[in-house]
C-alpha positions as CSV (number, residue, x, y, z in Angstrom):
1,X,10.5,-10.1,1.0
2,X,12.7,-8.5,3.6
3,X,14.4,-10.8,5.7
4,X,13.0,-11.5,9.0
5,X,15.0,-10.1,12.4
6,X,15.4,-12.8,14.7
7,X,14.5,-10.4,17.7
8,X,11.4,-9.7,15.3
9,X,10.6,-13.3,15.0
10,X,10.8,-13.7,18.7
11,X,8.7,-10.9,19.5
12,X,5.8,-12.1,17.0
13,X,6.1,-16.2,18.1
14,X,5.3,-14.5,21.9
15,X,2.8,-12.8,21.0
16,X,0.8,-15.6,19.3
17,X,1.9,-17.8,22.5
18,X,4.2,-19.7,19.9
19,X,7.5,-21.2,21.4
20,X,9.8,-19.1,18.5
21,X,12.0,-23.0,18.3
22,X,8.8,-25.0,17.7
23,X,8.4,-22.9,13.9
24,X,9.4,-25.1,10.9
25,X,10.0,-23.3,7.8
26,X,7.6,-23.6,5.4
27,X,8.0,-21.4,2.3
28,X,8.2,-17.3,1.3
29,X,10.9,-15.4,2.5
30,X,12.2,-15.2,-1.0
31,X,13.1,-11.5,-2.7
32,X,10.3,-11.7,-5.0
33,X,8.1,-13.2,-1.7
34,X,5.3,-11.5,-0.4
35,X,6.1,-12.9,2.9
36,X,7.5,-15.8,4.8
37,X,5.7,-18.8,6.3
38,X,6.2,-21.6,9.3
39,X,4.6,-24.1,10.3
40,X,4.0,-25.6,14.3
41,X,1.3,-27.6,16.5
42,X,-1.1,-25.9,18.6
43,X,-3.1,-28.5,20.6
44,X,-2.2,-31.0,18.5
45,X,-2.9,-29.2,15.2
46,X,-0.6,-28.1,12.3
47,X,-1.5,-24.9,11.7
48,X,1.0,-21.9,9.4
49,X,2.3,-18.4,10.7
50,X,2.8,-15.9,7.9
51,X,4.9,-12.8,8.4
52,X,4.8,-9.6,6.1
53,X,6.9,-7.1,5.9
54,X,5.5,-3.6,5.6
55,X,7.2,-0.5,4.6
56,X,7.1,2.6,6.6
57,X,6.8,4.4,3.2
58,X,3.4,2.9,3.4
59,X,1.4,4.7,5.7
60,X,-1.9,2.8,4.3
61,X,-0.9,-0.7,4.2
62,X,-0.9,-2.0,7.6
63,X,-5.1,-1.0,7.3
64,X,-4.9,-2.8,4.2
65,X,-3.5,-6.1,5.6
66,X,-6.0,-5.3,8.4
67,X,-9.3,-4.8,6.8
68,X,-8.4,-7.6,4.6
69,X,-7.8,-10.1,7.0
70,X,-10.6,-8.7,8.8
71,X,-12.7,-9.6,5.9
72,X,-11.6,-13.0,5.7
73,X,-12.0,-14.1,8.8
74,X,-15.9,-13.3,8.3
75,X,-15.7,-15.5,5.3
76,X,-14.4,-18.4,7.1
77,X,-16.8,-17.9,9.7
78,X,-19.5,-17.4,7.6
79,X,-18.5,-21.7,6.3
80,X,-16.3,-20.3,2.8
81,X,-13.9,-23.1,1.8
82,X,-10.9,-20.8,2.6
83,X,-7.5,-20.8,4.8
84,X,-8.4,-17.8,7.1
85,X,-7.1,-16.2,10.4
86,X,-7.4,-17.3,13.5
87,X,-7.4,-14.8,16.8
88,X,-4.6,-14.8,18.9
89,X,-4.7,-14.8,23.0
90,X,-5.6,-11.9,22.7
91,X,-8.1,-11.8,20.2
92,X,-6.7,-10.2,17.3
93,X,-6.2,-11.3,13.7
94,X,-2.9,-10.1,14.0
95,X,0.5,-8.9,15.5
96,X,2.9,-6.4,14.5
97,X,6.6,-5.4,15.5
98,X,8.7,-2.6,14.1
99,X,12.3,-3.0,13.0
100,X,14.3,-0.9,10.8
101,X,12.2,0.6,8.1
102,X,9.2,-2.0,8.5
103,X,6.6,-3.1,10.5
104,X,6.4,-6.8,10.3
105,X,3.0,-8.1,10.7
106,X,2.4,-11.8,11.6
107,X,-1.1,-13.4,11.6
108,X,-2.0,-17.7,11.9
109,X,-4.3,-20.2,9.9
110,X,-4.6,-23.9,10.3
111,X,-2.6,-25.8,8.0
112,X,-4.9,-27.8,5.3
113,X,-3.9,-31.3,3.7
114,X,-4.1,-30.8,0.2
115,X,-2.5,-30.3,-3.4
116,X,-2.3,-28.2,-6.5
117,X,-4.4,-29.8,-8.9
118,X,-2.5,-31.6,-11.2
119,X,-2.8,-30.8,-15.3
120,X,-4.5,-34.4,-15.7
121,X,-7.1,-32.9,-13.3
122,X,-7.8,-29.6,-15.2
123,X,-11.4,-31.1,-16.6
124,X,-15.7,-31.0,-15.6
125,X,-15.1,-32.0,-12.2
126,X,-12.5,-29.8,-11.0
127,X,-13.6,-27.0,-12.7
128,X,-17.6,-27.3,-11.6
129,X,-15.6,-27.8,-7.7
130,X,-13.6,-24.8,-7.9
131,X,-16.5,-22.7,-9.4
132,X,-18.4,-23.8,-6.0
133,X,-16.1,-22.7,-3.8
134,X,-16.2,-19.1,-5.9
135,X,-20.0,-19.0,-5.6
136,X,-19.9,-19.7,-1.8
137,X,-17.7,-16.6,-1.6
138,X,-19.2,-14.2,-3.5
139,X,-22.5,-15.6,-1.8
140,X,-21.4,-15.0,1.8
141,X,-19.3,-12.0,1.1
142,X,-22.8,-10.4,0.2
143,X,-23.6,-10.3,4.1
144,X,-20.2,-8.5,4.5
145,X,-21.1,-5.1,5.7
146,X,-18.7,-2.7,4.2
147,X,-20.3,-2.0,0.9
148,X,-20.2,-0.5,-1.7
149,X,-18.1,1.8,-0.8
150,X,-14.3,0.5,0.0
151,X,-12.5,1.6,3.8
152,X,-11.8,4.7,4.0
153,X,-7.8,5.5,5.6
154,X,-8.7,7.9,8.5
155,X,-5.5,9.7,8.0
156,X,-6.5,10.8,4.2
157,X,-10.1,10.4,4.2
158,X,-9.3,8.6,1.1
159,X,-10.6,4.9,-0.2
160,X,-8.8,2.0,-0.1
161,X,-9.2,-1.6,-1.1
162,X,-11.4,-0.6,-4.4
163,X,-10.9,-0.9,-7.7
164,X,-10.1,2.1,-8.6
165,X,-7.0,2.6,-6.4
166,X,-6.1,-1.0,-7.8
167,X,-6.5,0.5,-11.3
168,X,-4.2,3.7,-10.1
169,X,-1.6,1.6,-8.7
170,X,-0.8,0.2,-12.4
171,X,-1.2,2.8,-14.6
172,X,1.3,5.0,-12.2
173,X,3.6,2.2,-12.5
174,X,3.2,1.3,-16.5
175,X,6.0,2.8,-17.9
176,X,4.9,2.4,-21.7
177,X,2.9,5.4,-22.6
178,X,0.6,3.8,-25.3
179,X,-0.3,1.0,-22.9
180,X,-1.0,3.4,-20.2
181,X,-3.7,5.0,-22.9
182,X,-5.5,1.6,-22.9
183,X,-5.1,2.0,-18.7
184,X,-6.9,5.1,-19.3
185,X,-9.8,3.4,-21.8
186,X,-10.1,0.6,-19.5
187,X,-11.0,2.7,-16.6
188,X,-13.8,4.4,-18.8
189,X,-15.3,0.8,-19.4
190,X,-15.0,-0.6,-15.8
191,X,-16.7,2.9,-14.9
192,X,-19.9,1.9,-17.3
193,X,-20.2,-1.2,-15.5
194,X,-23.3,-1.6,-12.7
195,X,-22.5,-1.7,-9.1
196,X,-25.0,-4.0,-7.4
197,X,-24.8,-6.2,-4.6
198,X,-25.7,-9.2,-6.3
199,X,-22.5,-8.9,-8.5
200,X,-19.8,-6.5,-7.0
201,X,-17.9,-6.4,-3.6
202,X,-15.1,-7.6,-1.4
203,X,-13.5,-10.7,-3.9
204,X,-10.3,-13.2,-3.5
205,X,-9.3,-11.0,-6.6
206,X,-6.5,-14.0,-7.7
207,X,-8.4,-17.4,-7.4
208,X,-5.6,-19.0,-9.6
209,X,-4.7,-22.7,-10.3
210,X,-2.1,-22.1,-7.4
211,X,-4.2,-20.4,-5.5
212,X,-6.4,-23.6,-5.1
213,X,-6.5,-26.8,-2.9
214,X,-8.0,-30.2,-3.8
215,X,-8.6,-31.0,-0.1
216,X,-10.6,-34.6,0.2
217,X,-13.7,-33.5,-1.8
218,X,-13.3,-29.5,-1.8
219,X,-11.8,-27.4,-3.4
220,X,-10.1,-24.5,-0.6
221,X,-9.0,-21.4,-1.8
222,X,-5.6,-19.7,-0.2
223,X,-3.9,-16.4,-0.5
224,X,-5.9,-13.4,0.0
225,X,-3.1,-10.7,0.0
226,X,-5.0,-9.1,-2.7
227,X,-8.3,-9.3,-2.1
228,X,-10.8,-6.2,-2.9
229,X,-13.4,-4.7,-4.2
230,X,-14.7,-5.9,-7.8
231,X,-16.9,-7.3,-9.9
232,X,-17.7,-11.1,-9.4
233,X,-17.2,-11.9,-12.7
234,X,-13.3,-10.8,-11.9
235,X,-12.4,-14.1,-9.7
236,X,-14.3,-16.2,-12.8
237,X,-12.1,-13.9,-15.2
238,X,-9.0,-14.6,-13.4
239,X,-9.7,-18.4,-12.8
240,X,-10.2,-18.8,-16.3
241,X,-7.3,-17.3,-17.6
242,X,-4.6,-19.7,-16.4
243,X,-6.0,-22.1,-19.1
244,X,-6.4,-18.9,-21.3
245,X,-2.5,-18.6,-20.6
246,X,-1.6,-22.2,-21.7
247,X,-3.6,-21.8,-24.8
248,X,-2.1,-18.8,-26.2
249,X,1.6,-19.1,-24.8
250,X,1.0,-16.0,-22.2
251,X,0.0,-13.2,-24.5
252,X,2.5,-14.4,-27.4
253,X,-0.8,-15.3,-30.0
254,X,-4.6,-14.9,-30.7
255,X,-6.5,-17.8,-29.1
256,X,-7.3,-20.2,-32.2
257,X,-9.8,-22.8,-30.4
258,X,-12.0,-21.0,-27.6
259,X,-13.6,-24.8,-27.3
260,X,-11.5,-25.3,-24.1
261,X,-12.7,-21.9,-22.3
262,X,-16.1,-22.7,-23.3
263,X,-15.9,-26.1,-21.7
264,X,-14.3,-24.3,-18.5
265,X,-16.7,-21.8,-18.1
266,X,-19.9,-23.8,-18.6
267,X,-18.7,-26.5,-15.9
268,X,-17.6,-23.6,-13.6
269,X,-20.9,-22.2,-13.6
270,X,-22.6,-25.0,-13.4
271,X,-20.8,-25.5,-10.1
272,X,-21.3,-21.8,-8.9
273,X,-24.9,-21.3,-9.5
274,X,-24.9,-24.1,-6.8
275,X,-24.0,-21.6,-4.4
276,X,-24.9,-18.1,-5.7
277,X,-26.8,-16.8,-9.1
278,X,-24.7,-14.3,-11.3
279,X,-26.8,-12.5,-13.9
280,X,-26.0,-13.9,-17.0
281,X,-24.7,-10.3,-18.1
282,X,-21.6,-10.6,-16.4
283,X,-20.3,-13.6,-18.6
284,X,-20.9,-11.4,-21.5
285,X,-17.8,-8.8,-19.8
286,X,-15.0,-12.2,-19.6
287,X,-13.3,-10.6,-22.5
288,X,-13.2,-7.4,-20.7
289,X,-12.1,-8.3,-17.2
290,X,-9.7,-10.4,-18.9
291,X,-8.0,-7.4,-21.0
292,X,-8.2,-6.0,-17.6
293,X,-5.5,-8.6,-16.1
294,X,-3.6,-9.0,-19.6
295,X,-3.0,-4.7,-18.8
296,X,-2.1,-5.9,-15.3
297,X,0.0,-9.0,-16.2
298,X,2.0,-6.9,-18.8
299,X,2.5,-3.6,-16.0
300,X,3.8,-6.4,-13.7
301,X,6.4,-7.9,-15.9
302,X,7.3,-4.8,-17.8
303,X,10.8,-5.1,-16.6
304,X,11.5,-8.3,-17.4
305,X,9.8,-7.3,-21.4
306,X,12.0,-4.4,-21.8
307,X,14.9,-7.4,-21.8
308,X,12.8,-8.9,-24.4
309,X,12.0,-7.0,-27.4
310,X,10.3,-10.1,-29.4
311,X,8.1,-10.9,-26.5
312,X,7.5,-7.6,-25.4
313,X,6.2,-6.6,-28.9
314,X,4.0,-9.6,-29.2
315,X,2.5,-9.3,-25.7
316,X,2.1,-5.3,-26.5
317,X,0.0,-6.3,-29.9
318,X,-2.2,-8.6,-27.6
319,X,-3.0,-5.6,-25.4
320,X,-3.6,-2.9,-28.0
321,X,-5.3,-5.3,-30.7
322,X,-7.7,-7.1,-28.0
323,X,-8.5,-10.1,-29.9
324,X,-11.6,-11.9,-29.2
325,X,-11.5,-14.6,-26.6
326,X,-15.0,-16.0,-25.2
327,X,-17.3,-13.1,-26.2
328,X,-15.9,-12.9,-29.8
């Protein structure tokens, strides 16, 4: 994250009709950030003002930032159990200032009481809570009316926010030319895959462990810097895979027991059916959609592997070997 001007600062606190010496640092603002956050009252209520910074080099990413919070506030409207955006005095979602090379773009949520859930809470009842949440999502983001086809960037004419531009983003960056030929594979088998409105669309697209809130009796979902177009089963995938990753030490060996990710997904389900149906199809493609992130998860730390031979190799047989996980 690109440190914050204090003109900039000042400029976006005005703009929101925030006093800029009322903020309290929160968290972010970190180099491997995404952003920087702050906390202050507005009529007696905490609520959080995030800041991004946005490269110039970028052409397409404030519409990104734009559609996507655009897409979350419907959400939140629409009664999901999410931190969204809130319109400023002047009605937008969000404010922007340029600076150097960047346009910083700022953008306000309330503030929710809650918590990370806790190890001793990783059983039934959080996981059936969490897979409600999910099911109210992918329930209302079916009214959402951009579909199936992702925005389009009126200076290209080119989509943005799908999959597919997800899935070019990492194989241009994979550096490792056989893992790049699974890239190349995996786009093949997410292109077999149906596109229907009952199971594809606008998604969190990283409903993690720490991307969660136990808030009273709910379970509130943050963080939607990523969200896009996928497949439903893709948020399931991807909340699944933490326990996934404690079960196999990352990527370092096969899974031995797949009792655990049984007992996940059957009390996750049982909690997202709830809320919205998913043909049981989809749970068939968890192996898949996991490879998926596993190709992701390695592109993302392949600098960090290359200073790890051992890991790297072990990680690299994971990818290429694709051991069976839940669908085995």
């Amino acid at each position: 994250m690109i440190s914050v001007p204090e003109p900039v600062l000042e400029t976006l606190s005005a703009s929101i009709g925030v006093d800029r010496q009322s903020l309290s640092y929160l968290g972010g603002g970190r180099e491997d950030s995404d952003g920087i956050a702050y906390t202050y009252l507005s009529q007696d209520r905490a609520r959080v003002l995030k800041i991004i910074a946005l490269a110039d080099t970028d052409p397409s990413g404030l519409l990104r930032i734009t559609e996507r919070l655009k897409f979350v506030h419907f959400l939140g409207e629409h009664g999901a159990h999410i931190v969204y955006p809130l319109p400023g005095p002047d009605g937008s979602l969000l404010a922007t200032a340029h600076a150097g090379e960047n346009t910083f773009v700022a953008y306000t949520m309330d503030k929710i009481d809650g918590h990370h859930p806790e190890p001793e809470l990783w059983d039934a009842p959080l996981y059936r809570d969490w897979g409600k949440t999910i099911g109210r999502l992918h329930r209302i983001t079916q009214l959402y009316p951009a579909w199936p086809c992702p925005v389009l960037d009126p200076s290209s004419g080119k989509a943005i926010l799908g999959w597919e531009q997800e899935w070019q983003g990492f194989y241009d960056w994979c550096s490792d030319e056989q893992v790049q030929q699974r890239w190349l594979s995996m786009r093949r088998r997410l292109e077999a895959l149906p596109v229907t409105r009952d199971a594809y669309g606008f998604i969190h697209n990283d409903p993690h462990v720490q991307n969660i809130l136990v808030s009273g009796e709910r379970i509130v979902l943050l963080d939607f810097d990523v969200a896009n177009y996928h497949w439903f089963i893709t948020d399931i995938s991807i909340a699944m895979q933490g326990l996934l990753f404690a079960q196999t030490g990352g990527l370092a060996r096969p899974l031995v027991d797949a009792a655990p990710l049984h007992h996940f997904l059957d009390a996750f389900m049982q909690g997202y059916e709830t809320e919205n149906h998913l043909d049981p199809f989809w749970l068939g493609q968890v192996d898949l959609l996991i490879s998926y992130r596993r190709l992701l998860l390695f592109t993302v730390m392949q600098g960090w592997l290359d200073t790890q031979p051992k890991t790297r190799a072990t990680w690299k047989a994971m990818i290429m070997e694709e051991p069976p996980l839940v669908n085995g």
